[in-house]
Every structure is written in structure tokens, then in C-alpha cells.
N, C-alpha and C positions, 0 to 999 in steps of 0.2 A: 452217680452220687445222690442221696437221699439230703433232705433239708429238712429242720420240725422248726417252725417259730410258734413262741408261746408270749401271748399276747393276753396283761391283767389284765383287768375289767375295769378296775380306777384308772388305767392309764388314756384312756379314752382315744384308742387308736386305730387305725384301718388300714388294713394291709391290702393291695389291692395290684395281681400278677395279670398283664395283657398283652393281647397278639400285639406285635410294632405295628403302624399301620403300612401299609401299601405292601407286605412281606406275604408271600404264600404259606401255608399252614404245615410246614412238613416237619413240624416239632409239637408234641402234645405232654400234658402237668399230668401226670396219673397217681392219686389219690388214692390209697389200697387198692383196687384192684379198677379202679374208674378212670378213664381218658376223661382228659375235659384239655380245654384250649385256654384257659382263662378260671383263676382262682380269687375268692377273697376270704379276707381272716380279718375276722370281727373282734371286740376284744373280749375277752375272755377264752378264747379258743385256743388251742393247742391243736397244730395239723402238720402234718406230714407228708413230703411229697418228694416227686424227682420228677428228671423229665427223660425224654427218649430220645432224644439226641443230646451228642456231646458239646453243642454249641446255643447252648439256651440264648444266649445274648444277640445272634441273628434275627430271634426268631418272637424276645418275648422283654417288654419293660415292667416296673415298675413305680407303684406311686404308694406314699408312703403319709396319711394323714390324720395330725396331729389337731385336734379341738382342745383348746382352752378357754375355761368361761374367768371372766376376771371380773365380772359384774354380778354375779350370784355368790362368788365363793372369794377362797384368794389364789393369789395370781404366783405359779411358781419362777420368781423374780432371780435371774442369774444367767450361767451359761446354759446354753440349749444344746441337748446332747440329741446325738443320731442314733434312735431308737424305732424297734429294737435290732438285739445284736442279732450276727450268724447270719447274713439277710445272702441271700445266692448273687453270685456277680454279673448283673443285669445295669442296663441303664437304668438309674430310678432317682425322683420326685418328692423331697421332702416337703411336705405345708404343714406350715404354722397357722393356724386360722385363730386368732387371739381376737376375743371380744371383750370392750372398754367402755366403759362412762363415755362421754361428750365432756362431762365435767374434768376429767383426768386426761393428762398425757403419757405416751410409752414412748419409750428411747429402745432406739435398736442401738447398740452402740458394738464396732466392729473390731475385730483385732487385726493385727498388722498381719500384712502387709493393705488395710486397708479395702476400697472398690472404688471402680472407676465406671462411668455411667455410659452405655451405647446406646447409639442409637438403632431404632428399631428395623432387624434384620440384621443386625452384624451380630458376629458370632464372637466367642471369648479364645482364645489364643489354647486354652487349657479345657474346653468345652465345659470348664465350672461355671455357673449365673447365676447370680441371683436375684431375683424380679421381686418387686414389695409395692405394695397394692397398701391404700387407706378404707377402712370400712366404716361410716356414718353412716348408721343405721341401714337403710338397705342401697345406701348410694356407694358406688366401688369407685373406687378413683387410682390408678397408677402411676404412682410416683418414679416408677422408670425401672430398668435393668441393668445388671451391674456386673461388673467382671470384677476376679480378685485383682491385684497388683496398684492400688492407685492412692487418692488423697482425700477420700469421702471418710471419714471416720465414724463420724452419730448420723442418725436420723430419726427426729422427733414426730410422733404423728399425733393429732387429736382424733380419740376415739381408737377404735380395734384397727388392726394390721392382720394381712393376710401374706406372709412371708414363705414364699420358696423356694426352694435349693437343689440345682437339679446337677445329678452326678453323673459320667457316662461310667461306663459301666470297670474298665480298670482303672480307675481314681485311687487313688491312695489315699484318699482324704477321709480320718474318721472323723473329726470335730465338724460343728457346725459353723465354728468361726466368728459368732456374733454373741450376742446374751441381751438379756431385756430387763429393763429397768423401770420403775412406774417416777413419774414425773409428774409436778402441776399443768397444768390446761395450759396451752400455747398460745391459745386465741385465736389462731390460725391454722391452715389445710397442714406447713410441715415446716419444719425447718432443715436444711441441708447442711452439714456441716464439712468445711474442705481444710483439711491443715497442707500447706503448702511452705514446705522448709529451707529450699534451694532455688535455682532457676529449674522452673518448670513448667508445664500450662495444663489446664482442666479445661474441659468441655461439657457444657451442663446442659438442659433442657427441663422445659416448664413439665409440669403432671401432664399424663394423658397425651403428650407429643408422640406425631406430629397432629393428632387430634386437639379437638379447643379445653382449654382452661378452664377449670367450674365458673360459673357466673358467680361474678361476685364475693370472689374468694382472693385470699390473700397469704402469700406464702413467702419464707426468707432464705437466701442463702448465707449464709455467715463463713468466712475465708480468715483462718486463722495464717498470720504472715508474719517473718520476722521484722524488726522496725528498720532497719537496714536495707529491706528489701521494696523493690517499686512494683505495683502492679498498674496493668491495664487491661480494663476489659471489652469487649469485640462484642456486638449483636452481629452476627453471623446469618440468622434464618430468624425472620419474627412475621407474624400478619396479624390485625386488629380485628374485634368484633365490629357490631353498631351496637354502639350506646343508645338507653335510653335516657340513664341519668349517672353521673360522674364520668369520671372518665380513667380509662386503660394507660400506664402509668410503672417506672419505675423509681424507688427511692434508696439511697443510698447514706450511708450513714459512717461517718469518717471520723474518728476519733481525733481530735485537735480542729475539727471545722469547727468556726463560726458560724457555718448556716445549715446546720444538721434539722431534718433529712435536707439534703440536696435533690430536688425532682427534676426528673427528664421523662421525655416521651421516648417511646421506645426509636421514634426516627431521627435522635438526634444524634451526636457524637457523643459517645459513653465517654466517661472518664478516666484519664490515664496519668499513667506515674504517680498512683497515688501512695506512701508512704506506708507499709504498713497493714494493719488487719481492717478490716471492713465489713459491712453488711449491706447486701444489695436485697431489695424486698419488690416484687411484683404485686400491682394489685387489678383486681379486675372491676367489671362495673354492672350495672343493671342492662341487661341486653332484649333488646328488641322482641318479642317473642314470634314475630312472623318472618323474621330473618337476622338472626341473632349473630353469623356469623360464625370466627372464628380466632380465639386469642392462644397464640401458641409463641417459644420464643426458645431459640438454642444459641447460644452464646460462648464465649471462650474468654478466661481468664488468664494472664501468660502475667510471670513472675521474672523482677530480669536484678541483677545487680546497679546499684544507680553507675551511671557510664563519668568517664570521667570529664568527659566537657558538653553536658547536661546542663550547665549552664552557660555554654558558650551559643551565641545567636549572631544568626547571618541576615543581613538588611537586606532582602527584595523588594525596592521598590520599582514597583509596576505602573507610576502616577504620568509619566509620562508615553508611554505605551498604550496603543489605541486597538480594540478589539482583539486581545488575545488573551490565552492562558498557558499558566505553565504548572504541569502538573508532574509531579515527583511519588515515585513508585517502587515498588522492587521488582528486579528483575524479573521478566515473563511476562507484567501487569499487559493487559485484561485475558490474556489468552490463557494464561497458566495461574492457577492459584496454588499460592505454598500450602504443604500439608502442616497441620496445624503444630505437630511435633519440630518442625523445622527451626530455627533461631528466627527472633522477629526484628525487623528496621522496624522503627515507630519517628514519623514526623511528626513535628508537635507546632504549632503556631502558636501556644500560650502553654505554661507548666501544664495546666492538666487534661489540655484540650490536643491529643496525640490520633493516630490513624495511623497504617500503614501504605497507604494513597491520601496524600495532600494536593490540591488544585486550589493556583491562586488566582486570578481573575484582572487584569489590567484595570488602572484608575487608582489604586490603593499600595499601600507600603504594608510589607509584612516584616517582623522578627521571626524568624525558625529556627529551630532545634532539633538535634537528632539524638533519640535515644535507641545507638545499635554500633556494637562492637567491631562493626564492618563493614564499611560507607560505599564498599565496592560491590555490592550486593543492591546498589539502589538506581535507579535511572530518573533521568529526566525526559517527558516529554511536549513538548509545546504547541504552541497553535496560534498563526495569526490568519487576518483576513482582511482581505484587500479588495475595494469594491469599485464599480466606475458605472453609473446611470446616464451621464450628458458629457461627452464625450469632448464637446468644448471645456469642460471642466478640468479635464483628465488627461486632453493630451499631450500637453507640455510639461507632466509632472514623470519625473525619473525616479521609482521607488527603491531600495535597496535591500535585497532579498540575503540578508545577511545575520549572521544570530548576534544577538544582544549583547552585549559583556553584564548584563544584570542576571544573565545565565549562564552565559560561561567562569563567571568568577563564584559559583558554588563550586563547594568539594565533592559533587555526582556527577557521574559523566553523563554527557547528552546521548540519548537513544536517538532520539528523530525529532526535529524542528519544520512542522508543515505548517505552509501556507496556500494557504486559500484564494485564489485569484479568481474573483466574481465578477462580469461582464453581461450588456445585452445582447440581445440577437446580433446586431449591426456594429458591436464595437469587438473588437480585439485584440489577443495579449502578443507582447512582446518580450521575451527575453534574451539579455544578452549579456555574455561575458568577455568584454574590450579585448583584457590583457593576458588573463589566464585562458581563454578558450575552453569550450568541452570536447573531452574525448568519449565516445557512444562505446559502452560496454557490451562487446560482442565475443563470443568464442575464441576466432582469431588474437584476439588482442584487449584483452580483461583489464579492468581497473585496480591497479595497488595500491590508492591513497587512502587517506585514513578515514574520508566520509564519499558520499557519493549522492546524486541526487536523481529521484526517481520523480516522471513526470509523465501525468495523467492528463489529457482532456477529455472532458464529457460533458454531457447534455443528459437531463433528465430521463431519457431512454437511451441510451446509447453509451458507451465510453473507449476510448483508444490509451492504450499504455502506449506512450509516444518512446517511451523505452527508462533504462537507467545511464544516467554520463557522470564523470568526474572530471575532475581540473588537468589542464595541461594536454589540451589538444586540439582540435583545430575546426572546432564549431562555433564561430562567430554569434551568431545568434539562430532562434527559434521563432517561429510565429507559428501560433495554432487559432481554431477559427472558435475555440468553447470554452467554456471554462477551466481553467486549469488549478491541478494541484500538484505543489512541486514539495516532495519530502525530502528532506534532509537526514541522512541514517548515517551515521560514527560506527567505523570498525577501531575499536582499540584505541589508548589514550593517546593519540599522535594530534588528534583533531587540535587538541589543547594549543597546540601550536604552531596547524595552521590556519586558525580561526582569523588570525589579525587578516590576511592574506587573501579575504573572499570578495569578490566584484559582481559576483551574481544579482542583477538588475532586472528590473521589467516595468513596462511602461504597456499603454492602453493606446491601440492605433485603428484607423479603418478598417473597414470590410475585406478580408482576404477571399480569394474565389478556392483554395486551395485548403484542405483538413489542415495541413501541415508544410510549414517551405523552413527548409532548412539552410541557414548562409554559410558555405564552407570557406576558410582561409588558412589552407593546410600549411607545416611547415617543408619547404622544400626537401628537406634530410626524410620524413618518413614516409610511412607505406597509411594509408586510411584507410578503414574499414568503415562503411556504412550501410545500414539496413531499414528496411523497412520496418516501421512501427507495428506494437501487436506480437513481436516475434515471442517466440515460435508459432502463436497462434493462428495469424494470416489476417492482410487488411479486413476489415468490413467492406461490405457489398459496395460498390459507386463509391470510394472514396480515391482522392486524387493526392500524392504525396510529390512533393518538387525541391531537387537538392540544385542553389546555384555556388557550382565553385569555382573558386578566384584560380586564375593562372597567372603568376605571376608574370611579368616582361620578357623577363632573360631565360625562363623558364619551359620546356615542353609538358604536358601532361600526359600520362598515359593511362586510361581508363580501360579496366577489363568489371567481366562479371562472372561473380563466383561460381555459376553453373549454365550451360548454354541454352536450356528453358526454364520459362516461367511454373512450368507442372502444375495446370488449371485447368479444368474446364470449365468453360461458361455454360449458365443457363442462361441468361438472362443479359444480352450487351455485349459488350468487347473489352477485354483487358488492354494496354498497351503498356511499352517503355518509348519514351518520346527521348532522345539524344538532341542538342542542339549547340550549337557554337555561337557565343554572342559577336557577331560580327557581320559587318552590311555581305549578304549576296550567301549568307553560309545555308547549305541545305539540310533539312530538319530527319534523322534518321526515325524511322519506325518500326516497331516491330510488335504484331498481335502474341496474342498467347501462343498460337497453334504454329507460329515461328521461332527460329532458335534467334537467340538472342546476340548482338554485335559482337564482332571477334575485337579480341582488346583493341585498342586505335589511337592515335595521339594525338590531341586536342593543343594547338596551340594560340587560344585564343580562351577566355571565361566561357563556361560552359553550364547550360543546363542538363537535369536529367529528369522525367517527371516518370513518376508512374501509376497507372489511372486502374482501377480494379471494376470489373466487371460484378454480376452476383455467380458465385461460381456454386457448381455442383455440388450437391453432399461428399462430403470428406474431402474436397480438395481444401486447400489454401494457397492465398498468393503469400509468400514469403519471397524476400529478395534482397541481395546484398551486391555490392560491388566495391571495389578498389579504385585508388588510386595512387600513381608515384608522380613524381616529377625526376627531370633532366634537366642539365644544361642545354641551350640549341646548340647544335650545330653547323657550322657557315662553310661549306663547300670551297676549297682551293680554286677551282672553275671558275665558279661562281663569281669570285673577289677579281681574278684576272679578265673577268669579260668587262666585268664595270668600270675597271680603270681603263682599259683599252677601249670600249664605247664612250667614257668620257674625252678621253684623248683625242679620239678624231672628233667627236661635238665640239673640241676645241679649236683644233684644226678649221675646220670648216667656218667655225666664228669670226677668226682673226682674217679667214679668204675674204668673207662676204665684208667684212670692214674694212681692208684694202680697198676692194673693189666701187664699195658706196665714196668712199673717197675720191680715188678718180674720177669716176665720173660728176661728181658735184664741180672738180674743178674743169673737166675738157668739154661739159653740153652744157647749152642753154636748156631750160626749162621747158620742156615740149608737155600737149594736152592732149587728150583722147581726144579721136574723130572719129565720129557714126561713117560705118562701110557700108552702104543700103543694098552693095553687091553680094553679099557675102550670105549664104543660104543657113538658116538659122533652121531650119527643121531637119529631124534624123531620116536617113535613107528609107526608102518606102519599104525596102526587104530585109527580113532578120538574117542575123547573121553573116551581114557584108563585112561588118568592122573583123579586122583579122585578130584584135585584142578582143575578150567578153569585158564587161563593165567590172570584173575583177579584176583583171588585170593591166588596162590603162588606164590612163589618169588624168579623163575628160570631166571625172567629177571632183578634182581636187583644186584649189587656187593656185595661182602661180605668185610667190613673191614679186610684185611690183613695189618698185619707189617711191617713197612718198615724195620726191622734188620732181620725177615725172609725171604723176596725175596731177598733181596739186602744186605745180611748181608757179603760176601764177598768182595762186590765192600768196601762197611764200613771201612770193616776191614783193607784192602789197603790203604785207602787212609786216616786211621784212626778218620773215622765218621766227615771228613770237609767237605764231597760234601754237598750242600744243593740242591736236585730234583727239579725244578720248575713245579708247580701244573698248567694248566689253570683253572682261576674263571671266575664264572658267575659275571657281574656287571650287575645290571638294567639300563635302561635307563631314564638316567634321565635330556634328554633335552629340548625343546620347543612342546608342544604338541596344535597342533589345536589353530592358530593364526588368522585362518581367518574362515567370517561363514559358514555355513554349505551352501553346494550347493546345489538349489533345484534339483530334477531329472529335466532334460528335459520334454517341456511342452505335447510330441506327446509320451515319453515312461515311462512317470512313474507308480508307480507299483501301485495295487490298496488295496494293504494290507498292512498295519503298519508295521510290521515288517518280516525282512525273518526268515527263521527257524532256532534254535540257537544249535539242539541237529543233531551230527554226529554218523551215525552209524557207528558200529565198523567192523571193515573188517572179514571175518571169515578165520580162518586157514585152509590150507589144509593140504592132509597127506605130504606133498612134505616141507611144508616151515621147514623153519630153526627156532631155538629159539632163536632170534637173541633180543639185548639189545634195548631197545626203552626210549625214553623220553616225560614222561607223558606234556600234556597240558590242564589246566582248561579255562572252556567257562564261560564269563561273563555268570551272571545272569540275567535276563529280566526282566527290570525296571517294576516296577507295577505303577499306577496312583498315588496311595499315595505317592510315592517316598520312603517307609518305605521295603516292604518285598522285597524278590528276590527266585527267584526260582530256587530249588538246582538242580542238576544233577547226579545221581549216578550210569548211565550208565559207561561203559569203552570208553571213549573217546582216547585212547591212538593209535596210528597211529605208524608202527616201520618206521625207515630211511631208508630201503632198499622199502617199499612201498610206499613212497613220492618220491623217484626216480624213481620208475616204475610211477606213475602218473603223473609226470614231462617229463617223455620220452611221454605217451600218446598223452600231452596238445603239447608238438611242434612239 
């Protein structure tokens, strides 16, 4: 198909056909009998042309531009029509290039549906734009780009405009959509004009964004708004230049103020809920000329219905409350920002002073207000902090890590309430919860309450997620050796109710040797899951973690481990799991990395568990969990029948030897030891005469003698008043093993479970004496099961004259 456009001479226009860019040339305009790649039509011309392929639009734009002088002649003032007709269906480029007085102003003034302003790089939904440029003399300034569909109506400029309108190529669109109007001098770079009718929001941007704003220029937006209606508006994206004189500056201008203009700086809180139609006006200043910078500013106006308890306000006060804040937000805040179309929560501390992020600051009393139709769309989050330098100061203070009711009695729910638990090197933290206990959120056995708390310690290089726990299980307390930060996170509005209900404490105590010691005091009815800190990630290098759990009296434990190795390699030291039973004589289980780890076993005593990390190789980690249950004991039928029948005859025997001291008190006189000077007091000169070994007779044990035989004269003197004072043995029956078990050292630990439990017995010579000894039993050596023990029926007994000689050896 052939095209002719015929273009007058007055109409002062240029037609101008070109390759698209980055497109290969495989389409050419031929012109009677002449290829060409690229046409233009000047005015007065009449030309004629087609092209050679049937897809000219691949392959070819157009630009389409329009000079008017309105300063030599006059100005054709109306709608601006898309000239000329017949034009081939190509993308193409309308400009208006209108030249104007300084003296004079032109109004672009647009039809409905309006334009809406983007920012630089985004494209129009409908690929129509229109971009509008100011022209002072040979200064160009860009007042922005615009898409159909929006709430821009006029735009006033001082001086010429350079207006255009670029179409893809099947548009439907024959009008130009706007018309131009000659106006008085503005006094200023533009005026923008926004009619906004309903709940809605606009998004604006200064000239020449995201580049700087002319020095010293000054330009208005005016927001036409029903009186019914509340706006507020948002600095979004702004940066300042360097002044050299005035200063960079917003003013606003509110019909019914009293203090009109109202000035702010662009970093303050803009103005909200304010009634009605307005004018907001930017000014700029005298700028530096060796570093002038750069004054840009993109902002959003959002239009809402007045809500209807707008004027209802909620008392925060924060005057008692020391070091925190509580800041209220909407959902996502800081990670997620609403897209600007979205509906807006606005908090407000005073009518006009609103934000959609409010932070209040302990010491002070606030009234707030919310202007938003949907209070579940809003969060709370807070922050206290807790400090300790002199640990005399601190240690007897019991702090209580519990939320406020000056926060939970707002109508937002709580997102997360952390605090901050700040300590020195040498002092640290304690927490504990009495009566609810925590249960440590693991796989096996997940937390369903309605908050839960995540707890961090770290040190300025370093940090351990000690894990997350909720209420109602059976972790006594925590002690960590660093700083800690404990968060408080709300699933769903249950919290609400059981906030009264929190005993989450903490206190500042000495020097722990351990990252982490955990006090367990499970309920007997359930199963415990416990892990090591870090998880899934795996301890840090050399760090030492220690669980001690209570076993109840009447109670067995039974501890297993949820996989039978550690799965590490060290580079650098030795991993271990230290097992230990708090009880005098109990033996300490060990086990390296490169060993499998204890077969479940039953602990009937308070037990420790530690476990100490090596630096282990790339891509391993130490991760580590274990269980625990409890039982009732169980007391063996045997076992009950042996002890009454060994009491029985101990009784027996009691009642003989008290008969017998009887009689004789009454049928003997009181007889005394006599020295026998016959009698051979040294042991036979060869071993092994006695047909008994010193195991088995009983020349080193006492024989019950009388006391009215040995002593039956002193008796008699002093007529049976002396009472002899005997030494007894008492047991010991004090604090036994309060702290966990110490791993060995990482460079000397041993590499066998346990050491040897059986002492051989010393052998007699012909020389020794038969001197009296005091037998000692060797514990037994725990079996895996925790059930048998293995007897000993060697002669373990050691006399006191050869612990003396051994003692003299050792120093």
C-alpha cells in the first residue's frame, strides 16, 4: 500500500520516517522509483511513498513536529489536533514546541480521563505518555511524564513548553487529549494541578527528578479535594542541596489556617488529616557553585474518608518506663513496604501530625489516634534495655521480662517485644521462669502458644541463637555467658490473654566457665526434647554447652540420644559428650566425636550432660539433641525379703549378746588385762604358713570385749558413772557435685571411657606387721543399661601404715 501526506507551508510542520533503533534494515520507503531507509517531509511538500515489506512497524518509527511561535505572532489557543491526517501505522512522536513571553503563562489544561505522573523508567499500562518539558529561554527544564488514567488536570508553565505525545503504533487514539490556553505570568517554574474526588492517592515528583531542582526556583502543587474529605501527605524520596543563602523549604497553604503559609523542612513530618483543598509549594535557594549538590523531592498524597473515631485518643504513657520504645506500624514494617495503591493506617500523635510508622520513646505521655479503617493491618513493636556495669549493684535486683499493660491495652496487636540484656565481660545473665517453665522448640515437639521467645547471645564478633522456647515445659532456667537478646513474637490474638500469665525473669550473676548451662526440671508425665544451640546451624568452634537435669526421688530417668554419632570432624581439638550422675563415687561417661555415642541408660540420680565442640572441618557441624523420660522405681520382691530377714536375725543376735552382758555382770568380779611377755607377737618368718590368707581370717578384725572386763575397776571406783566417749563414723552428707562435669582438656584427654576401677592388693612380706586395716568398697561400673554393676571380690583393702608409706613416696 502506497501513502501521499501533503503537508501546508503555514502549517509549519515536519514529518520525519526512521529506521527503529537496534532493528536490522530488511524493510526499505521507496519513493518513485528510489529505496531510501529513512524519509522526511518538510512543509509544503507533497510525497509519496510505500514500503517493501508488509510489516513497516518492525522496522520503522515515526516523529511528527509541530513549531509554534506565540511571541512573534498569535498563539493558535484551543484543542491541539493530531496533524496531519492518513499518517501510515508506525509508532510515532508528536511535539509541540510552543515558544512564549517570560511575561505570559500557558495552561495545558487536559481532558478526562486526566494523567498520572511516573517515575523515570516505568512505562504506561497503554504505552500512551506524555512528557512536558518548560522552555526559558534556552534553559529546558522537565516537568515529568505522564500516563493517561489519573488526577493531574492543568499544568501551568511560565514561558514556552515543549509538549509530546508518543503513540505505539496500533492506538486508537485520534485526539491529542489536552488544548492550550494563554494565561497571566505565574511567577513561578509551574503549577501542578491534582483534582482528587474520592478516596485515592497521587504520587508526585519535583522538575527534572530524580535529577536536582533549578536553583532557586519555585514551584506549586495545588490539590483540589472535597471538604468532607482528609488528606495526608508522605515525603517518600527527597535530598537537599548546599545553600549558600535561604534555605530549601516546603510551604503549605490551608484554607481555614490561622498560620498560613505553614513551613516545614523537607525532614520533618508533613502534614496530615488535613481537611479539604490545599496548596503545597517547594522552594529552592542560592546554591553553592563548587558543590551545589542536589534538591529533588517525590512524595505521595493519599485522600481517605474522616474515620469515624478520629477523634477518639488512647493514653500512652511511657513516664514511668526507663529505656524503651514502642513503635507501631503496619504489617511487614521495616522489611515490606505497602505499595502505594494499597489502603493507608495513619497514626497520628496530634490531629495534623499522622505517619504510618509512630515511635514513642519512654519518659513522656502520648494521646494517639488512628486514622484507618482496619486496626488489624497495624502492629506493634517495642524495645526495652537492661544494663549491669558493677555487679554489686545488680545482683540482688530481680528484673521482670514481661510486657507492659501500657501496651497491651492498645487496640494493635503486639508483633514482637525485645529486650536487651547488656552486661560486662565478667558479669552474667540469668533467666528463669519459676512456675511456667520453657519448652525449647524442636521438630519432635513444636510450640502451639500464642507467643514464643527467641533468645540470642552475642558478643560483638561472634553470636549463638541459644534457640526459640515457649511456656509450659520444663526448663527452669538459662544462663548465658554474653549479652543477650530475648524477643518476644505473638502468633494470633490469644496473647491478649495470656499476657497476665508471664513470669519470665532475669537477673545479673557471676562468671559462668560455660557459653550456655541449661537447668532442666522436667514433668515426670512427659518425653523432653533438648538440642543444642545454633540448630540447624551447629555449635561454634570451642564452645562448651551443659544441661543439669533434676531427677526427681521416687522417679528413674532414662536418657537416650537421637542419633548414635556426633557426624564431625575435627580439625582443630576434640569434641566430646561428658554424661555424669550427681552423686558421691558416680563415674563420668565419655565419649569423643570419632565414637558412637551412649546407648539410652537410666539415670537414677540428678544428672549432668555437657557437650564441648571442637573447630571442626568444612561442612561438618556439631548438632545434637537428646531425650528424656521418667519412671517410677522399681523395688524388687527379693530385695524387700532379704532386708526383713537380715533385720530379723540383727535382731536376734541383739537380744543374745544382751542376755549374755547380763549374766555375766551378775556371776564375775571385774577382772583386768595382764601383759603375757610369753606370748610371740611377731608373724612367722615364712609366707604362707597361716592355712587362712589375711582375706580370709580374722587376725585383723576386733573382737567385742566388755567394757566391765577391761575397765571393770575404773567402774567400780567411780561406781559405773563414767560414761567412755566412743568416735563414730557419720557420713557425709553434704552438697555433692553442683557444678557440670569438666570436660578434660582439648590436647590431653584420654581416649578410653573409663579408667580402671579394680586395685591390686599389695602382697605381704615376711617382715610386715599384722597390723589392723580399714576395708574400702570400689563403686561398681555403670553398664549402658543403667541396671547391672559389676561386683568385685578381690581384696581391696590397703593397711594405714602402707598409705603412709605411699604418701611419703608421692612427696
Amino acid at each position: 500500500a502506497s501513502f501521499s501526506i501533503t503537508l501546508h507551508k503555514l502549517d509549519n510542520v515536519t514529518v520525519m520516517i526512521k529506521p527503529r533503533p537496534g532493528f536490522p534494515a530488511r524493510c526499505q520507503i521507496r519513493v518513485k522509483n528510489l529505496f531510501r531507509t529513512e524519509l522526511k517531509i518538510k512543509s509544503g511538500e507533497t510525497v509519496t511513498f510505500a514500503f517493501t515489506c508488509s510489516t513497516p512497524e518492525k522496522y520503522f518509527i515515526m516523529e511528527i513536529q509541530n513549531n509554534i511561535d506565540c511571541v512573534s505572532g498569535p498563539c493558535p489557543f484551543g484543542d491541539v489536533h493530531l496533524y496531519p491526517p492518513g499518517l501510515p501505522r508506525l509508532d510515532r512522536t508528536f511535539i509541540w514546541n510552543v515558544k512564549a513571553s517570560t511575561k505570559a503563562g500557558l495552561e495545558l489544561k487536559f481532558s478526562t480521563p486526566w494523567l498520572r505522573q511516573i517515575e523515570p523508567g516505568e512505562t504506561c499500562p497503554d504505552s500512551v505518555s506524555y512528557n512536558i518539558n518548560s522552555s526559558i529561554d534556552l534553559a529546558i527544564v522537565n516537568i515529568g511524564t505522564f500516563c493517561r488514567n489519573g488526577s493531574v488536570s492543568r499544568i501551568k508553565l511560565l514561558g514556552g513548553v515543549i509538549m509530546s505525545l508518543h503513540l505505539p503504533w496500533d492506538s486508537p487514539l485520534t485526539t491529542s487529549g489536552f488544548n492550550i490556553a494563554n494565561r497571566a505570568s505565574i511567577k513561578r517554574l509551574c503549577i501542578i494541578e491534582s483534582i482528587l474526588s474520592g478516596e485515592s492517592s497521587i504520587t508526585l515528583m519535583s522538575p527534572n527528578y530524580p535529577l536536582g531542582f533549578p536553583e532557586d526556583e519555585l514551584m506549586t502543587w495545588q490539590f483540589v479535594i472535597p471538604s468532607n474529605m482528609r488528606a495526608s501527605v508522605f515525603f517518600h524520596n527527597y535530598s537537599l542541596s548546599n545553600c549558600e543563602r535561604k534555605e530549601e523549604r516546603v510551604e503549605y497553604y490551608i484554607p481555614g489556617s490561622i498560620s498560613n503559609p505553614e513551613v516545614f523542612k523537607l525532614s520533618d513530618s508533613q502534614p496530615a488529616n488535613i481537611p479539604g483543598s490545599f496548596n503545597l509549594s517547594l522552594q529552592g535557594c542560592d546554591q553553592d557553585a563548587q558543590n551545589p549538590g542536589i534538591l529533588r523531592l517525590l512524595f505521595q498524597v493519599i485522600v481517605q474518608h474522616p474515620q469515624l473515631d478520629e477523634n477518639v485518643t488512647h493514653l500512652v504513657d511511657l513516664r514511668k518506663e526507663w529505656n524503651m520504645t514502642v513503635t507501631i506500624h503496619f504489617e511487614g514494617w521495616p522489611s515490606h513496604t505497602p505499595l502505594m495503591s494499597e489502603p493507608i493506617c495513619l497514626i497520628c500523635k496530634d490531629p495534623r501530625t499522622c505517619d504510618r510508622v509512630l515511635t514513642l520513646v519512654s519518659g513522656a505521655a502520648y494521646k494517639i489516634s488512628f486514622l484507618c479503617k482496619d486496626l488489624s493491618r497495624l502492629r506493634i513493636t517495642a524495645e526495652k534495655g537492661i544494663s549491669c556495669v558493677d555487679l554489686r549493684q545488680c545482683q540482688r535486683k530481680v528484673y521482670s521480662l514481661s510486657v507492659p499493660k501500657v501496651v497491651t491495652q492498645l487496640p494493635i496487636r503486639l508483633h514482637k517485644f525485645i529486650w536487651k540484656l547488656l552486661a560486662t565481660d565478667l558479669i552474667n545473665i540469668e533467666i528463669t521462669s519459676p512456675s511456667l517453665k520453657l519448652q525449647q522448640h524442636v521438630p519432635e515437639k513444636k510450640c502451639n502458644t500464642s507467643y514464643s521467645y527467641g533468645i540470642v547471645s552475642a558478643t560483638s564478633e561472634t553470636e549463638l541463637n541459644v534457640g526459640v522456647f515457649c511456656p509450659g515445659g520444663s526448663i527452669e532456667k538459662i544462663q548465658m555467658r554474653n549479652n543477650v537478646t530475648i524477643s518476644l513474637k505473638t502468633f494470633g490474638k490469644g496473647f491478649l490473654n495470656e499476657s497476665n500469665h508471664q513470669d519470665l525473669k532475669m537477673s545479673f550473676v557471676p562468671h559462668i566457665k560455660d557459653e550456655c548451662i541449661f537447668i532442666v526440671s522436667p514433668n515426670p508425665k512427659d518425653k523432653v526434647y533438648l538440642q543444642t544451640p545454633n540448630w540447624p546451624y551447629g555449635l561454634p568452634p570451642y564452645v562448651s554447652i551443659s544441661w543439669h537435669v533434676i531427677v526427681p526421688s521416687k522417679q528413674v530417668a532414662r536418657l537416650g540420644f537421637s542419633k548414635d554419632r556426633m557426624g564431625i570432624a575435627c580439625e582443630t581439638g576434640r569434641a566430646y559428650v561428658n554424661v555424669k550422675e550427681e552423686t558421691s563415687g558416680a563415674e563420668e561417661t565419655v565419649r569423643r566425636e570419632d565414637e558412637l555415642l551412649p546407648e539410652p541408660r537410666n539415670m537414677y540420680h540428678n544428672f549432668w550432660v555437657n557437650v564441648s565442640n571442637c573447630k571442626p572441618v568444612d561442612k561438618t557441624q556439631l548438632t545434637l539433641q537428646f531425650w528424656v523420660t521418667f519412671a517410677d522405681k522399681q523395688i524388687d520382691l527379693g530385695v524387700i525379703l532379704a532386708v526383713v530377714s537380715g533385720a530379723a536375725v540383727l535382731l536376734a543376735i541383739g537380744l543374745t549378746v544382751c542376755c549374755v552382758k547380763k549374766k555375766k555382770k551378775k556371776n564375775q568380779n571385774p577382772m583386768v588385762g595382764v601383759y603375757n611377755d610369753n606370748v610371740n607377737t611377731q608373724v612367722p618368718g615364712k609366707r604362707n604358713l597361716f592355712t587362712k590368707g589375711r582375706k580370709n581370717n580374722e587376725s585383723h578384725v576386733y573382737a567385742v570385749i566388755d567394757d566391765a572386763v577391761v575397765y571393770g575397776h575404773l567402774l567400780k571406783e567411780s561406781n559405773g558413772s563414767v560414761n567412755p566417749e566412743v568416735d563414730v563414723y557419720r557420713p557425709f552428707d553434704g552438697p555433692v557435685g553442683s557444678l557440670p562435669p569438666s570436660p578434660p582438656p582439648f590436647s590431653f584427654r584420654k581416649d578410653t571411657e573409663h579408667p580402671s576401677n579394680t586395685e591390686e592388693p599389695l602382697p605381704l612380706t615376711d617382715t610386715d606387721h599384722d597390723t589392723y586395716t580399714f576395708a574400702h568398697q570400689t563403686s561398681g561400673q555403670l553398664k549402658d543399661n543403667g541396671d547391672a554393676t559389676e561386683k568385685n571380690n578381690g581384696d581391696t583393702s590397703v593397711s594405714l601404715l602402707e598409705n603412709k608409706e605411699q604418701d611419703g613416696l608421692v612427696e
